[in-house]
Residue frames relative to the residue before (quaternion, step in Angstrom):
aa qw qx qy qz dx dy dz
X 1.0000 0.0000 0.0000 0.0000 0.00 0.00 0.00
X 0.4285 0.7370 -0.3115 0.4197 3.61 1.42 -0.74
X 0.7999 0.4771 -0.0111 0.3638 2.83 0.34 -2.05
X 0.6945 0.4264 -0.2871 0.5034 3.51 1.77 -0.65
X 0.4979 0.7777 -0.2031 0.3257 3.43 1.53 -0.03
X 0.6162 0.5988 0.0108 0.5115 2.28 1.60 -1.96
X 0.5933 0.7029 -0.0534 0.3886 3.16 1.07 -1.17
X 0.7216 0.3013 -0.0118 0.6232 3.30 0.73 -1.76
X 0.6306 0.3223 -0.4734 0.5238 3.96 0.89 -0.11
X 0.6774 0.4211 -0.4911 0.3502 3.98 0.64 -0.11
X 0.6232 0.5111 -0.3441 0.4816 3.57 1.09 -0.41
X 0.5024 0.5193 -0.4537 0.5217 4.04 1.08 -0.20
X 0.8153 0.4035 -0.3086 0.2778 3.48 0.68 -1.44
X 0.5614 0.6787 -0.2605 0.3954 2.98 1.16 -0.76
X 0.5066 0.5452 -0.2899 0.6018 3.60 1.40 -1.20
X 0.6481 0.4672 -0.3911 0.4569 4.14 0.27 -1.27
X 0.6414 0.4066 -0.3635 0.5396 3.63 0.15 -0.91
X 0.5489 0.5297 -0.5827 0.2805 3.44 -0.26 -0.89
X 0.9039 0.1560 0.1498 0.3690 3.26 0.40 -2.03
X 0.0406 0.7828 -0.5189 0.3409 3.51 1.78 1.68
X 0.2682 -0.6782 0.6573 0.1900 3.19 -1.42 0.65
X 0.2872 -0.7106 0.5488 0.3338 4.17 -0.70 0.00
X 0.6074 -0.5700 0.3371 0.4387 3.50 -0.83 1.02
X 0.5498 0.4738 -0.5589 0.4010 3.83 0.32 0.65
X 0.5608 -0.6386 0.4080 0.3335 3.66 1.24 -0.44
X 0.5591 0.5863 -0.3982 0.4303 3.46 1.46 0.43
X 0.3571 -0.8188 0.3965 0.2117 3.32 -0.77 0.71
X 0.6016 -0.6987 0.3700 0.1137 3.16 -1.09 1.61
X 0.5934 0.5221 -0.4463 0.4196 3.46 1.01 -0.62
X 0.6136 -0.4973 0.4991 0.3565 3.34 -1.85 0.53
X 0.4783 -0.6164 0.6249 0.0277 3.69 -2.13 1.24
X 0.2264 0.7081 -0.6673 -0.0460 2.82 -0.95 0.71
X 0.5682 0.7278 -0.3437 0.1710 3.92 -1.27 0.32
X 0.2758 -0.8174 0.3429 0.3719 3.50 -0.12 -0.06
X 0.0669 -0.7431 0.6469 0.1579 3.38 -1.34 0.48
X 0.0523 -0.9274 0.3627 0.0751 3.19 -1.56 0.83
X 0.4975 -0.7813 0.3708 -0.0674 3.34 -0.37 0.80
X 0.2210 -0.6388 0.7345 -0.0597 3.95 -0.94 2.08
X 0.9132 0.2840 -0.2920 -0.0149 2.10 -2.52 -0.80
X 0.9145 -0.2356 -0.1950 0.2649 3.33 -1.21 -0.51
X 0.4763 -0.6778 0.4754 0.2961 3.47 -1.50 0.55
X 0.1838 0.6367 -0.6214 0.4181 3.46 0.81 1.34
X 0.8728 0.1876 0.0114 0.4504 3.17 0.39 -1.83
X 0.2835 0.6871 -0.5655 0.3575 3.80 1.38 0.52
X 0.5969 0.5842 -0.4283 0.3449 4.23 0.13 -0.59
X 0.6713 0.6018 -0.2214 0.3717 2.88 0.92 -1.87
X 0.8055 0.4095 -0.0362 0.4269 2.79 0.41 -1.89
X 0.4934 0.4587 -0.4738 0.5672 4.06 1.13 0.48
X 0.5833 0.5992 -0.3766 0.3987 3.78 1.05 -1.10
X 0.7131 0.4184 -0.1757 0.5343 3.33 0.88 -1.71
X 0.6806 0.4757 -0.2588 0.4935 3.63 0.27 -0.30
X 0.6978 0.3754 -0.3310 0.5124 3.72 0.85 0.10
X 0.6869 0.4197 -0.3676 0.4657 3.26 1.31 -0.98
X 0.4460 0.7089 -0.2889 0.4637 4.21 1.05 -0.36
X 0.7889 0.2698 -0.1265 0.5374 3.17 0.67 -1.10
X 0.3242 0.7233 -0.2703 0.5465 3.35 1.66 0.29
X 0.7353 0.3485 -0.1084 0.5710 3.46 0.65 -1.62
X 0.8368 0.2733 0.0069 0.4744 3.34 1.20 -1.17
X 0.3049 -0.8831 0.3547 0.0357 3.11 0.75 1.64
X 0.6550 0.4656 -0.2109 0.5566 3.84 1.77 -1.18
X 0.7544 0.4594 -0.3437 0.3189 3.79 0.91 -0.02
X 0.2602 -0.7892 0.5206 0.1961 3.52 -0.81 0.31
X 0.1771 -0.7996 0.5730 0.0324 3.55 -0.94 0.79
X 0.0798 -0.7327 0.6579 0.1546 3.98 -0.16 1.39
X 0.0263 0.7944 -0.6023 -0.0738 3.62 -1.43 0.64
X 0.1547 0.7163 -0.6797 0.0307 3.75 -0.42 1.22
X 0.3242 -0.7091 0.5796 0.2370 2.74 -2.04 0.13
X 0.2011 0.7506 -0.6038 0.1775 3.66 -0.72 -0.08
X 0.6292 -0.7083 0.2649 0.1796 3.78 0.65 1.29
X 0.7044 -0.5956 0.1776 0.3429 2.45 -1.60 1.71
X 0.6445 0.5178 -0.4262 0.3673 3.67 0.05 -0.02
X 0.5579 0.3809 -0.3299 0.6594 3.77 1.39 -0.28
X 0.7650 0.3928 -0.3574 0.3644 3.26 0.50 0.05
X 0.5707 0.3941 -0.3594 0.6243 3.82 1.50 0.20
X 0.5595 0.5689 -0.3991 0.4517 3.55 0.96 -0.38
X 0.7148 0.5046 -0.2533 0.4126 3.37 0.51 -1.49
X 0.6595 0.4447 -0.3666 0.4826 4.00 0.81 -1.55
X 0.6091 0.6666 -0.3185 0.2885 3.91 0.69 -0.99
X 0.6367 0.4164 -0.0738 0.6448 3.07 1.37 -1.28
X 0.1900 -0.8861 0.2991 0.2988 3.54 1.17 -0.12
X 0.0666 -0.8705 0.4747 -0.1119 3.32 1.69 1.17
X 0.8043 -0.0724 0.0333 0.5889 3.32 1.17 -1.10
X 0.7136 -0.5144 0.2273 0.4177 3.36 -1.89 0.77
X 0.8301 -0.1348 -0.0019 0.5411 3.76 1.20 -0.99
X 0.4168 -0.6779 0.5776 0.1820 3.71 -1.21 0.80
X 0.3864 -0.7472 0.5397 0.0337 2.77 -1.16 1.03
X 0.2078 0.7496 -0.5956 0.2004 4.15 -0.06 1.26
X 0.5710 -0.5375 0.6204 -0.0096 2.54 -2.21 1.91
X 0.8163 0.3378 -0.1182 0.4534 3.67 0.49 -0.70
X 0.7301 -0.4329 0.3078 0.4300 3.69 -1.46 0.60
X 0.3610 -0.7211 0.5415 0.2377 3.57 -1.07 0.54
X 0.2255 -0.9353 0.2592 0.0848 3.44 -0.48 1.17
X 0.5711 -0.6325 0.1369 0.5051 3.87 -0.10 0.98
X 0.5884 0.3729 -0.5424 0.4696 4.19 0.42 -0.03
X 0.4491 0.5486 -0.6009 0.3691 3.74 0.60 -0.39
X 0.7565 0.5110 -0.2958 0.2813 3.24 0.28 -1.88
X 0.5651 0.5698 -0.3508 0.4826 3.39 1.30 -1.13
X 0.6281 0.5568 -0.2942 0.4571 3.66 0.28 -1.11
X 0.4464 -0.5539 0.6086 0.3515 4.26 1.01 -0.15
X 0.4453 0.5372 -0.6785 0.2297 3.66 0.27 0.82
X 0.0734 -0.8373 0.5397 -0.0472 3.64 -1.40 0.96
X 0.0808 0.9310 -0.3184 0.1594 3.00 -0.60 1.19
X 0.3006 -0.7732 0.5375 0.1512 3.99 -0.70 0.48
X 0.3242 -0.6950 0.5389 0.3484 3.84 -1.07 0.50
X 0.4691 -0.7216 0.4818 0.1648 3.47 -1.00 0.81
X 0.6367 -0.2352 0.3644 0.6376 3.53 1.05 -1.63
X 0.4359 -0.6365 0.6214 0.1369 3.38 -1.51 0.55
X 0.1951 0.6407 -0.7384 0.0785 3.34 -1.80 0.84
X 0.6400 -0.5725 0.5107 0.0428 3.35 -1.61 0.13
X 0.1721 -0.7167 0.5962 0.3182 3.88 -1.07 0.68
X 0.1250 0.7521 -0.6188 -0.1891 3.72 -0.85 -0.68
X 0.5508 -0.4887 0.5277 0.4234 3.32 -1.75 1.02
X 0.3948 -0.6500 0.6477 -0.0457 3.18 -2.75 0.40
X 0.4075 0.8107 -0.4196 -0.0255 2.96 -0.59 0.40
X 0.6813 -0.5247 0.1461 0.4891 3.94 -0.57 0.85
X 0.5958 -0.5342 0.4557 0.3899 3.72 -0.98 0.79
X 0.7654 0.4017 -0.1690 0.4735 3.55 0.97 -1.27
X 0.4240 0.7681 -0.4273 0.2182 3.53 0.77 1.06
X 0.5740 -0.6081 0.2522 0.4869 3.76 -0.25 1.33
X 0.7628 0.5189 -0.0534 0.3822 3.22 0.40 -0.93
X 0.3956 0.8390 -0.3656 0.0771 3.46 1.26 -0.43
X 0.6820 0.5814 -0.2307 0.3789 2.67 1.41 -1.59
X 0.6171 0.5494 -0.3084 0.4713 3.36 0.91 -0.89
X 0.5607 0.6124 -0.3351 0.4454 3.92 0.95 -0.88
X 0.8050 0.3619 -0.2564 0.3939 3.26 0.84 -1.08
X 0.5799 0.6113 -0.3776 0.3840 3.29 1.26 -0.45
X 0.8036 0.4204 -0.0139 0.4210 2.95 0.60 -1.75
X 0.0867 -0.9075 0.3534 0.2100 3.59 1.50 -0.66
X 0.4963 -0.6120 0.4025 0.4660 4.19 -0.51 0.11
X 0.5334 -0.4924 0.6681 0.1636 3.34 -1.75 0.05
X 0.3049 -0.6198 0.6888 0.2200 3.32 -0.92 0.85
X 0.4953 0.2399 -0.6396 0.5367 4.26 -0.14 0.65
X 0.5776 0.6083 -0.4540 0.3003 4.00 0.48 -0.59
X 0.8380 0.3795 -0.0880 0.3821 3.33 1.00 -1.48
X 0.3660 0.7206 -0.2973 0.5083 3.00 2.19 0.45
X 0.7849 0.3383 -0.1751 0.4886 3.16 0.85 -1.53
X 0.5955 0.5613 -0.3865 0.4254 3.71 1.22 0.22
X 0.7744 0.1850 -0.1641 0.5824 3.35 1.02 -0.73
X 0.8393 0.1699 -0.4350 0.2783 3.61 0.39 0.08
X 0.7007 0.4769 -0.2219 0.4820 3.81 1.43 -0.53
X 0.2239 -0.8007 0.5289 0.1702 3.84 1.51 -0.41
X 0.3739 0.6233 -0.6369 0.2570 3.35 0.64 1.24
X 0.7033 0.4738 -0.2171 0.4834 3.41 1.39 -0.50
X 0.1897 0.9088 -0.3409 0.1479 3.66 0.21 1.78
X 0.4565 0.5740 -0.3360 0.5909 2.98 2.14 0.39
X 0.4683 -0.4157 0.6445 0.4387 3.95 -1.58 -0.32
X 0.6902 0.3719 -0.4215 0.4557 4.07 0.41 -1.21
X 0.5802 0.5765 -0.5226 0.2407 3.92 0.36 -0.01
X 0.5678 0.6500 -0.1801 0.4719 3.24 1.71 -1.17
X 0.7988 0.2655 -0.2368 0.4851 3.54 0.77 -1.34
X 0.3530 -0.6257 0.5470 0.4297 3.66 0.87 -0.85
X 0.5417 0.4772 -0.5788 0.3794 3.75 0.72 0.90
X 0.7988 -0.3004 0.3923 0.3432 3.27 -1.53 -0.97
X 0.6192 0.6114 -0.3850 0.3074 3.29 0.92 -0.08
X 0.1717 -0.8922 0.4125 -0.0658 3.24 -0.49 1.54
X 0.3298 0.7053 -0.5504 0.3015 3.46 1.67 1.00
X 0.4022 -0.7524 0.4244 0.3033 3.38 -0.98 0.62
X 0.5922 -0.6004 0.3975 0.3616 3.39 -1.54 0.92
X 0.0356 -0.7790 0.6042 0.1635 3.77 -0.64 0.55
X 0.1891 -0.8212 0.5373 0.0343 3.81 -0.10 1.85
X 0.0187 -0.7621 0.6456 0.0449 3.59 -1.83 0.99
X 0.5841 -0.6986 0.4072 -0.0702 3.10 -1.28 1.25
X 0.2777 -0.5816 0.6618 0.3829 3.71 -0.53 -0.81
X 0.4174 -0.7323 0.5375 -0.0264 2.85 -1.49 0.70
X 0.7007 0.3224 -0.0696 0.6326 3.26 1.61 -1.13
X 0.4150 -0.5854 0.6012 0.3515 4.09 -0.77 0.68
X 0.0140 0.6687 -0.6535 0.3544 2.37 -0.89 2.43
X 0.5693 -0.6554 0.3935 0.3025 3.26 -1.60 1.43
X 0.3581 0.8006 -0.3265 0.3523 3.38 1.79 -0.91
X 0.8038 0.4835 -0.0913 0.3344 2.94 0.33 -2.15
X 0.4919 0.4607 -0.3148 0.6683 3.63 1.03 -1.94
X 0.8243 0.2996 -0.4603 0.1378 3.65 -0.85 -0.85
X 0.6294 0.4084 -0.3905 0.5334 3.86 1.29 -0.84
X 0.6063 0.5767 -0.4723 0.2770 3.80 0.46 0.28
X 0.5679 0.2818 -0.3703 0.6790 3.68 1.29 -0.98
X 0.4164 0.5344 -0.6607 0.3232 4.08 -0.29 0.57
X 0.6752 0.4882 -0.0583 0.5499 3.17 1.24 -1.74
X 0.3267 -0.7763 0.4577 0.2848 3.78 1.29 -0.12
X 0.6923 0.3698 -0.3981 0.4748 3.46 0.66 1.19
X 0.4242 -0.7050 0.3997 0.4039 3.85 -0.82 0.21
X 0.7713 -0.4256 0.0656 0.4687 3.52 -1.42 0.42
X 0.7353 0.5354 -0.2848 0.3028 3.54 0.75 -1.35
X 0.5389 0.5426 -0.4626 0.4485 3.45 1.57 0.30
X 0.4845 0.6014 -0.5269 0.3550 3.92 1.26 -0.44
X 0.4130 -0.5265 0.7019 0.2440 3.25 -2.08 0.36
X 0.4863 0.7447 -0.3822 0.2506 2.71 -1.68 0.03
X 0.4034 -0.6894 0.4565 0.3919 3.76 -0.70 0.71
X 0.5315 -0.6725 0.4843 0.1749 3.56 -1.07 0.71
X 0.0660 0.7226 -0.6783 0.1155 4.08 -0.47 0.97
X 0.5002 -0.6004 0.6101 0.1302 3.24 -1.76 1.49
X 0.9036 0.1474 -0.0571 0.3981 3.63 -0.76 1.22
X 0.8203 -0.2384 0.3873 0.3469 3.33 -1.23 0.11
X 0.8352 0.1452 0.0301 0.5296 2.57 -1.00 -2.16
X 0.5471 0.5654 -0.5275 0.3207 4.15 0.63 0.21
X 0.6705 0.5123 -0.2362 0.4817 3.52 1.19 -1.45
X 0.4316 0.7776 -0.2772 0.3636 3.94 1.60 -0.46
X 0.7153 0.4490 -0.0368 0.5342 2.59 0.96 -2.28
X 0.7268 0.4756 -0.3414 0.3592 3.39 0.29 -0.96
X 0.5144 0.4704 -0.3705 0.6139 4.15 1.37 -0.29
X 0.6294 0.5840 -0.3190 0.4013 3.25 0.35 -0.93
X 0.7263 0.3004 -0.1402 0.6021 4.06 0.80 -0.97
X 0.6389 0.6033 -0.2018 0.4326 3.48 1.03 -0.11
X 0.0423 0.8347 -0.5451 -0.0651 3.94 0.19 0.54
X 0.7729 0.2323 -0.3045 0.5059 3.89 1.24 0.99
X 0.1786 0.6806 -0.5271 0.4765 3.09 2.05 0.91
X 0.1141 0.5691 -0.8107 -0.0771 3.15 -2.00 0.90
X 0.0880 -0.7239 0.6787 -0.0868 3.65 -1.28 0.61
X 0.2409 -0.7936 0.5564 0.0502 3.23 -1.45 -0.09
X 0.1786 -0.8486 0.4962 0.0422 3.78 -0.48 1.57
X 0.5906 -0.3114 0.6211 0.4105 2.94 -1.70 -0.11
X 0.5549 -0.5985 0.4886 0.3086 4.08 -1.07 0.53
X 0.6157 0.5455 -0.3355 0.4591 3.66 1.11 -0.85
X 0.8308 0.2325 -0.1384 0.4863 3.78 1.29 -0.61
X 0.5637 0.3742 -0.5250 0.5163 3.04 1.13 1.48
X 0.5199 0.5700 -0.2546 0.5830 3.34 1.43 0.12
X 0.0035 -0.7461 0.6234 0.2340 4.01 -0.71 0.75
X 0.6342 -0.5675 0.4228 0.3113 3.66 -1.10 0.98
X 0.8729 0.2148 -0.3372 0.2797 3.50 0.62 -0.31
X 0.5459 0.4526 -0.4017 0.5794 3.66 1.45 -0.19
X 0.3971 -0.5975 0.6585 0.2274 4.26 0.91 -0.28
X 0.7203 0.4125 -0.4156 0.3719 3.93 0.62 0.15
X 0.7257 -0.3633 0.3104 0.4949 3.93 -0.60 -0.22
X 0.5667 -0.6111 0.3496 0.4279 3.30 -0.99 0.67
X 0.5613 -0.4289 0.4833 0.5171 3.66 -1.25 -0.40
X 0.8546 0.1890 -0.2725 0.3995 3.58 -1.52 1.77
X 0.7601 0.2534 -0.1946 0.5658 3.61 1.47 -0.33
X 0.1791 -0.6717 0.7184 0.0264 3.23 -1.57 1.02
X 0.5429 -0.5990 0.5687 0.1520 3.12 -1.77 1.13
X 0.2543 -0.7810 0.5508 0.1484 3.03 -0.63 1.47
X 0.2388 -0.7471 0.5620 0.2626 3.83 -0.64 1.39
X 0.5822 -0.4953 0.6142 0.1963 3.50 -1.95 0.74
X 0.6329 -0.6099 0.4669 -0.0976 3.02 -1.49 0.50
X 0.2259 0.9137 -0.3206 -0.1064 3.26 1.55 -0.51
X 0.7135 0.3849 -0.1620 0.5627 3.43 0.99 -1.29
X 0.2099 -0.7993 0.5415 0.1546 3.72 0.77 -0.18
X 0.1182 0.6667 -0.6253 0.3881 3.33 0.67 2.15
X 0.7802 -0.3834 0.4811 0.1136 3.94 0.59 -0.35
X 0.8385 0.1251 0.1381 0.5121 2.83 1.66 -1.24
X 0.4468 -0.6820 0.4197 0.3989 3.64 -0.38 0.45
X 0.0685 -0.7036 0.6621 0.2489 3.64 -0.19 -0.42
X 0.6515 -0.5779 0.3548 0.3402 2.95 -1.83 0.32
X 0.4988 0.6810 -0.3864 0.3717 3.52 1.37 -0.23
X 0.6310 0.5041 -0.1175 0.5778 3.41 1.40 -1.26
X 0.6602 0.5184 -0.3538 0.4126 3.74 0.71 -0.30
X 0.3395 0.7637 -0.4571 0.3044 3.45 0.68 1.00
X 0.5376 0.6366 -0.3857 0.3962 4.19 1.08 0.13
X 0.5091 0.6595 -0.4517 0.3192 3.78 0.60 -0.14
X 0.7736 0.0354 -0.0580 0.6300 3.74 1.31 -0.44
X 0.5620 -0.5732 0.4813 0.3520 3.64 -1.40 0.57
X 0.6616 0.4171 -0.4808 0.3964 3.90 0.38 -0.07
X 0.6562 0.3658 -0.4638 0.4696 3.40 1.29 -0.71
X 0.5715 0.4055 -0.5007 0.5082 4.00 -0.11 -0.36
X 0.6414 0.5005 -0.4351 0.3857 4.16 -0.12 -0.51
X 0.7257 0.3555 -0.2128 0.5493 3.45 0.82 -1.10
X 0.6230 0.5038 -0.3506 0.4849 3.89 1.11 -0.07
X 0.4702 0.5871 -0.3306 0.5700 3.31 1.61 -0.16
X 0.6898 0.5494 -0.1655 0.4414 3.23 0.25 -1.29
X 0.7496 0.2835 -0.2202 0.5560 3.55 0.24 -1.20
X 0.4577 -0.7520 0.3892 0.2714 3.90 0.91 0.17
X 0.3097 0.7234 -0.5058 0.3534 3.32 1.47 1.22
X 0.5836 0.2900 -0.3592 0.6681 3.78 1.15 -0.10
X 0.6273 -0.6511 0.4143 0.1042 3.14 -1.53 1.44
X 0.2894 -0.7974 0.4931 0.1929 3.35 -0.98 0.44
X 0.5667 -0.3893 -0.7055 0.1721 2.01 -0.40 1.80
X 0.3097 0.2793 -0.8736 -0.2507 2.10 -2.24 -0.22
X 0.7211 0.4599 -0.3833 0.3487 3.52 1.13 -0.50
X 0.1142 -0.8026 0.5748 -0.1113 3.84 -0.88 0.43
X 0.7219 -0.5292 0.3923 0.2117 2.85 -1.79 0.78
X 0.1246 0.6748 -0.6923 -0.2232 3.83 -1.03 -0.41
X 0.3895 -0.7127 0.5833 -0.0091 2.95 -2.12 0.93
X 0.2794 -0.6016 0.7239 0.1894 3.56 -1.09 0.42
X 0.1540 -0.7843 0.5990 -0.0497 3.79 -0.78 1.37
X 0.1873 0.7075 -0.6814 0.0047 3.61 -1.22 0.12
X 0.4928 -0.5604 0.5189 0.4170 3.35 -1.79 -0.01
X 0.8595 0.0367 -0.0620 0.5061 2.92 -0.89 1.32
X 0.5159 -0.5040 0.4718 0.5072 3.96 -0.92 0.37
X 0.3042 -0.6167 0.6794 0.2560 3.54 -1.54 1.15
X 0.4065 -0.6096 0.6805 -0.0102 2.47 -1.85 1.06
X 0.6451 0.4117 -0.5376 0.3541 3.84 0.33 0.29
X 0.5869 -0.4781 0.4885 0.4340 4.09 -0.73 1.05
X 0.8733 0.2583 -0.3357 0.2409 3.50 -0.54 -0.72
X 0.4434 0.5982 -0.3579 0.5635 3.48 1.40 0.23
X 0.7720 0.3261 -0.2703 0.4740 3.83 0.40 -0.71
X 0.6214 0.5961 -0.3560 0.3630 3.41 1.57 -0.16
X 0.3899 0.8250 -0.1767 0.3690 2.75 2.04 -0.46
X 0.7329 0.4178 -0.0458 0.5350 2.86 0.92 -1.99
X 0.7754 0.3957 -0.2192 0.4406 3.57 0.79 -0.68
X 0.5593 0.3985 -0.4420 0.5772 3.80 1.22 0.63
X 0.6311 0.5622 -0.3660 0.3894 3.53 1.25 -0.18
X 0.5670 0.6031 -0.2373 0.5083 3.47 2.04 -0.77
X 0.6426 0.6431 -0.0540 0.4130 3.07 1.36 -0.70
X 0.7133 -0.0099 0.1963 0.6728 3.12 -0.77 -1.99
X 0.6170 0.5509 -0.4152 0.3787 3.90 0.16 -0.77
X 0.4845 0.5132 -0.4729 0.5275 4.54 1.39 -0.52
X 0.7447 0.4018 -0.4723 0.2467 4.14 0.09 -0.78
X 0.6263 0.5569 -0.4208 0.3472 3.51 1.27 -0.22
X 0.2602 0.8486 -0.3715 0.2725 3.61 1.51 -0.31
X 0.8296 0.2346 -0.1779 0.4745 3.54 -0.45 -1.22
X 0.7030 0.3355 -0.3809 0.4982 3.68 0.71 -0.28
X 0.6195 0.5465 -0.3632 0.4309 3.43 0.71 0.45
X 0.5113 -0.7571 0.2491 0.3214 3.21 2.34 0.18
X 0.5701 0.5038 -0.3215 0.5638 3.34 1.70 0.53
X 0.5251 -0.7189 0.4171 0.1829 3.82 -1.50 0.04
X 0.5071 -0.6875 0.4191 0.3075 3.08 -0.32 1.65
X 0.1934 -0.6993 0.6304 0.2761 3.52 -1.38 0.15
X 0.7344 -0.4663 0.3950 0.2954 3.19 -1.82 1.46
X 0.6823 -0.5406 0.3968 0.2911 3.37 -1.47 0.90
X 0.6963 0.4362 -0.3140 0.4757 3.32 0.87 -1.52
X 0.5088 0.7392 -0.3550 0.2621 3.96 1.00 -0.39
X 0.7680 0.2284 -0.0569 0.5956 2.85 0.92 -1.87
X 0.7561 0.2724 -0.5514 0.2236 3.45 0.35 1.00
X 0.3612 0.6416 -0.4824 0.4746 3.15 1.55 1.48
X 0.5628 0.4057 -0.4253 0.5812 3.74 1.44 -0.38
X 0.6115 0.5410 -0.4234 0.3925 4.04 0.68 -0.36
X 0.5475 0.5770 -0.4066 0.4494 3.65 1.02 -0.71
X 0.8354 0.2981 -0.3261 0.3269 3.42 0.44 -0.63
X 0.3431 0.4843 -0.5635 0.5746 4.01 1.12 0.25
X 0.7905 0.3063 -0.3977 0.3509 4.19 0.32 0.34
X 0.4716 0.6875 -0.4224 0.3556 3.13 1.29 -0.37
């Protein structure tokens, strides 16, 4: 009778462990399943980083990750094409109507571009642009020379690129610029690494990136051929040293952070769905990403979110 006791309290415990939670509230038991996943290529890096290391821990789950912008990515979760969308830009109120739902993940930034091999560079970097400057380039086109920008003589003309696809990118440097994307000028380019390339071949191209694609991940400096075109804040004329933070992604990240780069351009990103998901291995998702899934942040070239943040995006996986 011992022996059947004994027995049935190792097979109870063994069952308890199975399915323990760890005082953060995540659940210990083993995953299995796929979740999948659109939209923007702000937060595509992250979210391959976090999705390899997960499926790492969790050997039985699969994780599909495309991009193709934040608008394929509220479009897609809405239509529930997929478990969650990925968006760079403010969530808007028919979304909300429509049962879109959603949590912030981490934080990053757009910033203007412009070719390494621009006449003028030197002066760009000193003197940097005005945001009434970067108005009249992308939304009024009164500003269509390089010598309008510096106040010299140079009279090559500014050749401006856009996004093409409804992007958080886009919506987000537009309300910077107080207007929305389809008011920018400017030649249209599909994606990221498209609007990259196109400055990049372009020695009077200006444009504007996500921070992860003006930034290479392993030297942390600007890609090869583009330079980060620094802002102006105080509009003195002059960079100051406060404002001189764009030559590397830890120093803009930590200028992000300390809220010396403006909001916007800088901004939340979001995991979206219709309505809170309801399948366990999807909210575990989100909640090792609130969690253990924040230490892979900053080396992934993005901003951790504040404590009191992520345990206001945790309240709702309880709500």
């Amino acid at each position: 009778m011992r022996k059947i006791v004994s027995c049935l309290l190792v097979v109870s415990l063994l069952m308890a462990t199975g399915c323990q939670k760890d005082p953060k509230g995540r659940s210990t038991e083993e995953l299995s399943g796929t979740i999948s996943m659109s939209g923007a290529w702000a937060l595509y890096p992250m979210v391959v980083k976090w999705a390899e290391e997960f499926q790492r821990i969790h050997p039985q789950v699969k994780i599909d990750v495309s991009a193709g912008g934040a608008g394929k990515g509220m479009a897609d979760c809405l239509a529930q094409a997929v478990d969650l969308g990925m968006v760079s830009r403010d969530i808007y109120p028919v979304e909300v109507q429509k049962g879109a739902w959603w949590v912030s993940v981490t934080k990053d930034a757009v910033v203007p571009t412009v070719n390494k091999n621009n006449p003028v560079l030197d002066t760009l970097l000193t003197k940097g642009v005005k945001r009434e400057t970067l108005i009249n380039i992308w939304v009024t086109g009164k500003v269509e020379n390089w010598g309008q920008v510096t106040g010299d003589q140079a009279g090559d003309q500014i050749h401006v690129y856009t996004r093409s696809d409804a992007c958080g990118a886009a919506q987000t440097w537009a309300k910077f610029l107080d207007k929305n994307q389809e008011n920018l000028l400017g030649v249209g380019v599909y994606g990221d690494p498209g609007l990259a390339e196109a400055v990049k071949k372009d020695t009077l191209g200006i444009g504007f990136n996500n921070i992860n694609y003006a930034y290479d991940s392993k030297t942390e400096k600007e890609v090869e051929q583009i330079k980060v075109l620094p802002i102006d804040l105080n509009n003195n004329d002059q960079i100051d040293e406060d404002e001189n933070f764009y030559d590397s992604r830890d120093k803009i990240a930590n200028a992000i952070a300390a809220g010396k780069y403006p909001s916007p351009p800088a901004r939340p990103l979001y995991l979206v769905s219709q309505g809170k998901p309801e399948r366990k291995i999807v909210l575990e998702f989100i909640k090792w990403i609130l969690a253990d899934g924040q230490k892979y942040v900053s080396e992934s070239g993005y901003i951790n979110l504040t404590e009191e943040k992520i345990s206001q995006e945790l309240e709702k996986l309880e709500e």
